[in-house]
C-alpha positions in Angstrom: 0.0 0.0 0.0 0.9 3.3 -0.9 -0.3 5.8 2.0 0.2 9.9 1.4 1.1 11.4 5.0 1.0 14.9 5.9 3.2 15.7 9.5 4.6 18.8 11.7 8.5 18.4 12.4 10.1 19.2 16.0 10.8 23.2 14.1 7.0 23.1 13.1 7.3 22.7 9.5 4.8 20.8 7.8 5.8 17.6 6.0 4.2 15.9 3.2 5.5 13.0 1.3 4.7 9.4 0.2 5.3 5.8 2.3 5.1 2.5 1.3 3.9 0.2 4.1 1.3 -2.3 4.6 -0.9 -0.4 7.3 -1.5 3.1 8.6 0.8 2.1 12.3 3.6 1.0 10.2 3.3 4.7 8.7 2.4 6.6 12.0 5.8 4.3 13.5 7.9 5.8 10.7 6.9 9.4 11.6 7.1 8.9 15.2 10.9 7.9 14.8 11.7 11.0 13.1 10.1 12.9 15.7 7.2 13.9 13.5 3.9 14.8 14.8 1.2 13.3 11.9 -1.7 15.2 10.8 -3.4 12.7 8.5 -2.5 9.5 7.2 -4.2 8.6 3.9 -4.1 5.5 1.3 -3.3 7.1 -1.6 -4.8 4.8 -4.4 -4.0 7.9 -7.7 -0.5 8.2 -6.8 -0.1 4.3 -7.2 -1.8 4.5 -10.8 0.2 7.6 -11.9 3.9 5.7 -11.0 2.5 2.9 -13.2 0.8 5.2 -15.8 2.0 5.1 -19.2 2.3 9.3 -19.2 5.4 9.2 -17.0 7.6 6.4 -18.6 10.7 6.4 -17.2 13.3 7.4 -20.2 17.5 6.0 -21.2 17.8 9.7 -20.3 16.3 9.8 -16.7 18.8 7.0 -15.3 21.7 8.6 -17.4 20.8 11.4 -14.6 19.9 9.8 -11.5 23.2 7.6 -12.1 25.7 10.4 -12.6 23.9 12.4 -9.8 24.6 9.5 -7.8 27.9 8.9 -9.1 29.2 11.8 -8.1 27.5 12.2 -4.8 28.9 8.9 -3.6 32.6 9.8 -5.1 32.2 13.1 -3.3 31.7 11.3 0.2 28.1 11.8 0.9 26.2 9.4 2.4 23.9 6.9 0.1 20.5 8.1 2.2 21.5 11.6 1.5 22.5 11.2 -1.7 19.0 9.5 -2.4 17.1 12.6 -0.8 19.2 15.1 -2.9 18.7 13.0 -5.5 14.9 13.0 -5.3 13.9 16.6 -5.0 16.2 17.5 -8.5 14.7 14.3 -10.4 12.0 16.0 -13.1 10.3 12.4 -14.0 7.3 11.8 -11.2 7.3 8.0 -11.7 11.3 8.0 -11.0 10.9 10.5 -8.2 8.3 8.5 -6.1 10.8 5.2 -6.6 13.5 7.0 -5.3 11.7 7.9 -2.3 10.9 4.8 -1.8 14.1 3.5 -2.2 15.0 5.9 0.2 12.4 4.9 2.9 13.3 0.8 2.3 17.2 1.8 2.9 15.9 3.1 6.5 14.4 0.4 7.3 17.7 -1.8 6.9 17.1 -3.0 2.8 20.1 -2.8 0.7 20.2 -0.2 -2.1 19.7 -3.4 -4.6 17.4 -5.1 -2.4 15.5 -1.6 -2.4 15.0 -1.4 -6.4 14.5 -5.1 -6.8 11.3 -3.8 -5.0 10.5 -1.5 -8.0 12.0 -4.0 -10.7 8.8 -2.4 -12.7 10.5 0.8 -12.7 14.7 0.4 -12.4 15.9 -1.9 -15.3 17.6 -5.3 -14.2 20.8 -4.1 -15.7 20.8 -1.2 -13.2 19.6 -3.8 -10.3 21.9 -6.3 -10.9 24.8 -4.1 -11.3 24.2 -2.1 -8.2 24.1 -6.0 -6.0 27.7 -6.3 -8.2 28.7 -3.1 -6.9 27.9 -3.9 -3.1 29.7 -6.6 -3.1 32.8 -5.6 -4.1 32.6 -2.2 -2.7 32.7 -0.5 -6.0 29.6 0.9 -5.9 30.8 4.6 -7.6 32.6 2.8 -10.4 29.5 1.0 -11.3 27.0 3.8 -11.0 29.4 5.9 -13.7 29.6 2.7 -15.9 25.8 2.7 -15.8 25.5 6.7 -16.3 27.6 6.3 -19.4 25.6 3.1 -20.5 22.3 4.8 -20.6 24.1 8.2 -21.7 24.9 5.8 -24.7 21.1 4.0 -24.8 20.2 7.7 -24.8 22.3 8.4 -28.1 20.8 5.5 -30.1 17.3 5.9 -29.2 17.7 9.6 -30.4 19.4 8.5 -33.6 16.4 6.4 -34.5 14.1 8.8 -33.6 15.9 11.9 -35.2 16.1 9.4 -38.5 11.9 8.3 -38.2 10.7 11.5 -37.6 11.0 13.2 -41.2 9.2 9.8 -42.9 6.6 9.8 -40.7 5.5 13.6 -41.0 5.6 13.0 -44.9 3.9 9.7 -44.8 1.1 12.0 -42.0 1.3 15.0 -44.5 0.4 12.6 -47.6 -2.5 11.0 -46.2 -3.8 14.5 -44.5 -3.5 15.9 -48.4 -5.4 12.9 -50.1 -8.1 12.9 -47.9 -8.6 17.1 -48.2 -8.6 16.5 -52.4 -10.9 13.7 -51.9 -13.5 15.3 -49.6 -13.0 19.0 -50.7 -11.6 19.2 -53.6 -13.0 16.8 -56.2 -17.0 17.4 -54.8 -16.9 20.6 -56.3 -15.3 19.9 -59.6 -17.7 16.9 -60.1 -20.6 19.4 -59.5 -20.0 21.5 -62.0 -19.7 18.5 -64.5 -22.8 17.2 -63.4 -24.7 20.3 -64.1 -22.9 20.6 -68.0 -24.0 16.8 -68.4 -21.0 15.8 -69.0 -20.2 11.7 -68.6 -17.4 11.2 -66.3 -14.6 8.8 -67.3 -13.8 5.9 -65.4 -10.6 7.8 -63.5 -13.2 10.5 -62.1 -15.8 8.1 -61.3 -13.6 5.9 -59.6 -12.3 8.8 -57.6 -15.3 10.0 -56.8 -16.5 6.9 -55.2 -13.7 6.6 -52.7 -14.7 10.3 -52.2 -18.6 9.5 -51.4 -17.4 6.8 -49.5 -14.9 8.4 -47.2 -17.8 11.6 -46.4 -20.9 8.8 -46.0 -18.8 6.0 -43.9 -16.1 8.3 -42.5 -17.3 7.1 -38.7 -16.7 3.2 -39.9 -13.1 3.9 -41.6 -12.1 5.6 -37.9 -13.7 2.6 -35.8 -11.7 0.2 -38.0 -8.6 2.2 -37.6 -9.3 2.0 -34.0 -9.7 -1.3 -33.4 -7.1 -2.2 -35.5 -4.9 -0.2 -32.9 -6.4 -1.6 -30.0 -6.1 -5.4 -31.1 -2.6 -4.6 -32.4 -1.6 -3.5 -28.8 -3.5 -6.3 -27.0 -1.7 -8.3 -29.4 1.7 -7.4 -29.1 1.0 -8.0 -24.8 0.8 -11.6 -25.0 3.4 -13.6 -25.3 3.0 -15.2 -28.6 2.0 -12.4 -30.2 4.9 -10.2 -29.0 7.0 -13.0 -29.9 6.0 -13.0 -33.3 6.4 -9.2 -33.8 10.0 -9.0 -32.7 10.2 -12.3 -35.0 9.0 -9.8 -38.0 11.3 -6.8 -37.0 14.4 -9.5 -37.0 13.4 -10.9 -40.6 11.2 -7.9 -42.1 13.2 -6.9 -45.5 14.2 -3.0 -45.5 14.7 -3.1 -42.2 15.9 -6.1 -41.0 19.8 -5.1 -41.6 19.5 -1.9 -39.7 17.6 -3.3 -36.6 20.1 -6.4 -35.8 22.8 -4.0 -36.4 20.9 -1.9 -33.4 20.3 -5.1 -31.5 23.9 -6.3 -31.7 25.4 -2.9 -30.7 23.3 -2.7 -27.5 23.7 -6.5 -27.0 27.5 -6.1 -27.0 28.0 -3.3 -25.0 25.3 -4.4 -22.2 27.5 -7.4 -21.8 30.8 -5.9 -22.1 29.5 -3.5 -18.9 28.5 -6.7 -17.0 31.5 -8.6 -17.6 34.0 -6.1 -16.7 32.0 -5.6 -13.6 33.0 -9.1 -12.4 29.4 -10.3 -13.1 29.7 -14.5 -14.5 29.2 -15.0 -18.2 25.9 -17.0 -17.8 24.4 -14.3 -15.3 25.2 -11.4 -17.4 24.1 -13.1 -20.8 20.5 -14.1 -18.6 20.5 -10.2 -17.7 21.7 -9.1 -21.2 18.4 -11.1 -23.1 16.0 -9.3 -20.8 17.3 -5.9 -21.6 17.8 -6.3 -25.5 13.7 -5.9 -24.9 12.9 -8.9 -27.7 11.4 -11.8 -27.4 12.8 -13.8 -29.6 16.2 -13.0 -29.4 15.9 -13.6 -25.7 14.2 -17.3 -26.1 17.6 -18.5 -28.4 20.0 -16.9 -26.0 18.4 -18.6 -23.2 18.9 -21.8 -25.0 22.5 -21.4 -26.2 23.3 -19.9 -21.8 22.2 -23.7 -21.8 24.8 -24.8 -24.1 27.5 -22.8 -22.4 27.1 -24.2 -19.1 27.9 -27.4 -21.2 31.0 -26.4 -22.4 31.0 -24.2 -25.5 32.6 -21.1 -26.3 30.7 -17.7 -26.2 31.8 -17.6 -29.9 30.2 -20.6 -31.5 26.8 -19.8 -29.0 26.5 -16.0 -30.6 26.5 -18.1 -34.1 24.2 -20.3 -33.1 22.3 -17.5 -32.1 21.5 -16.8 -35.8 21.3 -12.6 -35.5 24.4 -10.8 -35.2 26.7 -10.1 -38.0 29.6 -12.7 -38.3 32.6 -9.8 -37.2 30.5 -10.6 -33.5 31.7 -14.1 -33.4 35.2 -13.2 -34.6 35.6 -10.4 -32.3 34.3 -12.6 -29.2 36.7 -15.2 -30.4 39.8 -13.4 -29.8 38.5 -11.9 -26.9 38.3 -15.6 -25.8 41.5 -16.5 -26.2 43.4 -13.5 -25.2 41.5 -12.9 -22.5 40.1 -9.5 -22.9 36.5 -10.3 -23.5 35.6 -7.1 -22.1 37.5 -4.8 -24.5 36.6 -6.5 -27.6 32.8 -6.5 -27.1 33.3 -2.4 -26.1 35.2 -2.4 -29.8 32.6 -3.8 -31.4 30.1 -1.5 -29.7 31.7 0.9 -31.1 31.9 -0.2 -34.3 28.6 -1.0 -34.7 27.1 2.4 -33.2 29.1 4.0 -36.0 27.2 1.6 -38.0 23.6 1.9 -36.9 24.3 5.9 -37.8 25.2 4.8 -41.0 22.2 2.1 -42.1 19.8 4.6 -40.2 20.9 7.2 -42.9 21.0 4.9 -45.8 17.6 3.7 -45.0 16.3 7.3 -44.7 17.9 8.4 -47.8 16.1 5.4 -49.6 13.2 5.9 -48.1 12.2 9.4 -48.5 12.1 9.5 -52.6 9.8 6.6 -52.2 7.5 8.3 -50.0 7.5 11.3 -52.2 6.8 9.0 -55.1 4.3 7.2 -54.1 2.5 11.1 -52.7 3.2 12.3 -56.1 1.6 9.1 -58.0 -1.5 9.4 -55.7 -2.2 13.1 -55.8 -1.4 12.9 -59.7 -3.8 10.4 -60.1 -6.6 12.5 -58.5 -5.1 15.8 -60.7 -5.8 14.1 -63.7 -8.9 12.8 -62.7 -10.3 16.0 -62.3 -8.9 17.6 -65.4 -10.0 14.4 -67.7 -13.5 16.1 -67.4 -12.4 19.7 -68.4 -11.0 18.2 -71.9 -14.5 16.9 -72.4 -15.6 20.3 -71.7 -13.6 22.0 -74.4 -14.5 19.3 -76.4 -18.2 19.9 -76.4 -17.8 23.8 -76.8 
């Protein structure tokens, strides 16, 4: 239970704030500790929602900044609650901020600070969980907090790139279909009225047109209920676990994009597990953690099978060929990481590499796409052009 508290400290300033508990004494306890006099103790049922609501997503960007904040709080000497408190009041993101308190109350109460976000495993990624439990155990704890500040800085980068690269297609592909539909509905009515009244016959081009027009401004109410739904089962869809499996199945094998994305997916798989190996986490653990934050199914399910493999003897190597999705310069890099004994370094190489790449492919796909899109506008709207002006030569015809 989430309760929302509201309290007078020992100076008489009034305290509100948020506590997770399972009754109101566990609460009233908490306050009485700290020497706080409580006004009102109240379940708070719409602050629960809003940390799960879609509207406050947690971004790449947000734990970039919480872990650098943290970083260099903990470098500086300060203590972890404090740093947590500090911490709280300068995070933007209200989903992140209500975590952090609570991460802040379960370290009071005696939790670790990896015990604490296990908690809200919903909310902190298992890379940043896991990683954290590495870093209390070895007492690195500010090492690992800038490895994952840079990590997410990098996450950060990439999702940028692809959106930066999506966003011009889309507002053509938006702008195209916004333009159709105005020729269709205001446009060609008016021309087709003024033929009507000349008695001129139509050809087939305007006719044709004109029916998707009629159809479009009598049925407009069924073509938005079937874009709906379509939405909505496409959504419900891609929630269960076959049918999210089969999407990420698509995006691995869809032609056009297919080369870009597992260049995306092998960049973020390599430098995910390059971070967890360095930081002393085993081979099996981190490639476990590593297929639950590439974020697709599918992927995940055939590196689960080939961890299986490992623990039976073989290489890292021959189990990413097995894997059947990353480019074959993977394998070969991993290899002599193998054998020399620098894992760590080659998989951060071919990071590199392959962000340099996923700028690339995300270009090249732009650039190819974009005259398509304009093509494809321009054959459409010509189409309609002409069938308006077909009409205008009968005109002149007749006179």
């Amino acid at each position: 239970m989430i309760y929302k508290y509201k309290a007078i400290s020992k100076k008489g300033e009034k305290i509100k704030g948020y506590y997770e508990a399972n009754n109101k004494s566990e609460v009233l306890n908490m306050l009485k500790d700290k020497s706080y006099l409580a006004i009102s103790i109240k379940e708070d049922i719409k602050s629960k929602k809003r940390i799960y609501s879609f509207e406050n997503k947690v971004k790449k960007k947000d734990f970039a900044i919480f872990c650098r904040q943290f970083y260099t709080m903990i470098n500086a000497g300060i203590s972890m609650v404090n740093s947590l408190k500090i911490i709280e009041k300068q995070t933007e993101n209200q989903r992140l901020k209500r975590a952090i308190n609570f991460v802040y109350q379960d370290i009071q109460k005696g939790y670790t600070l990896s015990q604490a976000m296990k908690k809200r495993n919903n909310i902190f990624p298992s890379i940043l969980i896991h990683m954290v439990e590495a870093g209390e155990v070895s007492g690195t704890l500010d090492i690992i907090l800038e490895r994952m500040a840079i990590h997410f800085e990098n996450e950060n980068k990439l999702e940028n790139k692809i959106r930066s690269a999506m966003t011009y297609p889309i507002i053509l592909a938006v702008t195209s279909i916004i333009v159709t539909i105005f020729m269709l509905i205001a446009v060609l009515p008016t021309f087709v009225e003024v033929f009507s009244n000349d008695g001129i016959v139509l050809p087939w081009p305007t006719r044709f047109i004109l029916n998707i027009s009629l159809f479009l401004q009598k049925y407009w109410y069924i073509i938005l209920g079937l874009f709906g739904s379509t939405i909505i089962a496409y959504i419900y869809y891609s929630k269960t676990f076959s049918g999210g499996k089969n999407i990420d199945n698509l995006k691995i094998n869809m032609p056009g994009i297919k080369t870009t994305y597992r260049k995306i997916i092998t960049s973020r798989f390599t430098r995910t597990l390059a971070i967890l190996i360095s930081s002393g986490i085993p081979l099996l653990y981190a490639l476990d953690i590593v297929g639950k934050a590439i974020n697709n199914k599918e992927i995940n399910d055939r590196l689960t099978k080939e961890i299986d493999s490992i623990s039976q003897g073989i290489n890292l190597s021959t189990a990413i060929m097995n894997v059947g999705i990353f480019p074959p310069m993977v394998e070969a890099m991993v290899s002599v990481g193998e054998e020399s004994g620098s894992l760590d370094q080659m998989l951060y190489k071919t990071a590199e590499f392959y962000d340099t790449e996923v700028e690339d492919s995300l270009h090249r796909m732009i650039t190819l796409v974009e005259p398509i899109l304009l093509i494809f506008m321009a054959l459409i709207i010509g189409f309609i052009v002409i069938s308006i002006t077909l009409p205008m030569f009968d005109m002149i015809y007749i006179i």
